[in-house]
N, C-alpha and C positions, 0 to 999 in steps of 0.2 A: 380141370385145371386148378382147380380150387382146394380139393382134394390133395393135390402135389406140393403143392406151395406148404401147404400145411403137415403135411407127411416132414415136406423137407426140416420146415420149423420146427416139430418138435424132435427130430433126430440132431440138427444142432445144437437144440439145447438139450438134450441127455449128455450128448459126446462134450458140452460145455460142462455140463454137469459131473462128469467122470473125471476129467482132468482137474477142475478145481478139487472134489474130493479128492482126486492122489496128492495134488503136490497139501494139501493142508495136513493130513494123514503121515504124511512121508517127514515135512519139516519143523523141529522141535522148537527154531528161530534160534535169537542170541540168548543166550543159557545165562542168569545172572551169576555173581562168582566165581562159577563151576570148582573145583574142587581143590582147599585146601588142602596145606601139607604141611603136617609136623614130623620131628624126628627124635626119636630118645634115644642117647648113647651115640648118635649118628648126625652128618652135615649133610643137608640135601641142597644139590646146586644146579642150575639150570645148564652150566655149562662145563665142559670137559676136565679143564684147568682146576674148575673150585674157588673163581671171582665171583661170583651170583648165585646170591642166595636163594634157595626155591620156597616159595611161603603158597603159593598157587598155582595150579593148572588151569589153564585157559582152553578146554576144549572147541569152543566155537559152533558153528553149527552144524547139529548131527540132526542126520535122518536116519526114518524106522529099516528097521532090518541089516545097520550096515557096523562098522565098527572106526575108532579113531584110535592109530595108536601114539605115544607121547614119548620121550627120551629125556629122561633127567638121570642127576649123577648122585651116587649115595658114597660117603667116605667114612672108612671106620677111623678116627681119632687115635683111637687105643693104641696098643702095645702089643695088643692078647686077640686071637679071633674073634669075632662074634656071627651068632646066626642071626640073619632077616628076617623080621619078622613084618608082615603089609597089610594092614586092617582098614574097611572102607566102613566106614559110621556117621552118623545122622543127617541120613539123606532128609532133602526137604526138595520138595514136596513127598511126603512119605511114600505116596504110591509111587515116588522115582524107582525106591529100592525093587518094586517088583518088575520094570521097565527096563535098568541100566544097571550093567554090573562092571566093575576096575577089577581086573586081573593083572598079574605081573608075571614076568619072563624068570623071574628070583626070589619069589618069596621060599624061604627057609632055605637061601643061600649061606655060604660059608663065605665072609667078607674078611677078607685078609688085613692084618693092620696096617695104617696109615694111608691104605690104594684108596682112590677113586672106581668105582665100577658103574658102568649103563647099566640102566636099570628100563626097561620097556615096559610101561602101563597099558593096556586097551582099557579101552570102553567099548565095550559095546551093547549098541541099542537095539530091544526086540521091536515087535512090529506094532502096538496098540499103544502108539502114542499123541491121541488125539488131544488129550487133553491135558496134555505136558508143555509148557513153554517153557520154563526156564523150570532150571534145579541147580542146588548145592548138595556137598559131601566133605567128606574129612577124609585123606587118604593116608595113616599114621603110620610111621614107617620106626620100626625100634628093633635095636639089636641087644642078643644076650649070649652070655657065655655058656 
């Protein structure tokens, strides 16, 4: 009986044991920052219209393996086309950059003058993020003739 009891006990605590590593393994927590946004030649606005200014993304919390995507507005000012241009730089904590990468649905788009256009960012996150709790970045977004 004695044997069983114990058998039982330590199969509980592996399967305890398993569970805590997945969800520790899987969540990144609240990410401090998360990623700015500048814009050269270009307005970036959190909403359709172009009232609100976009200066950050607020990803929130992501776990390993999976992806978030984001909608913000980019407006050419001009007069003249310009292309898109979408550069992600100084990730911190460093080892972010080999972890999280921000793609775009437009980069080296052709942005018509004075329009507003959706512009869809992902993130997404690979699977070895044990030792990542929070990160920042720069998501630079600039147009040229």
């Amino acid at each position: 009986m004695f044997t069983k009891k114990l058998a039982i006990t330590i199969i509980t605590f592996a399967v305890l044991g398993l569970i805590l590593t997945a969800t520790t393994t899987s969540v990144l927590g609240s990410p401090k920052g998360n990623s700015g946004v500048t814009g050269r030649d270009l307005n970036i606005f959190t909403d359709s219209k172009g009232a609100t200014s976009c200066t950050n993304i607020s990803w929130g919390n992501v776990n390993a393996n999976s992806s978030i995507a984001k909608t913000i507005y980019v407006k050419n000012p001009n007069t003249y086309k310009l292309t898109l241009t979408i550069t992600v730089s100084n990730w911190t904590p460093e080892e972010a950059r080999s972890i999280l990468s921000v793609t775009s649905d437009k980069n080296n788009y052709a942005l018509p003058p004075g329009k507003i256009v959706p512009i869809v960012l992902t993130l997404t996150v690979g699977g070895n993020t044990v030792a990542l709790t929070d990160f920042d970045c720069i998501i630079a977004f600039s147009g040229t003739q």
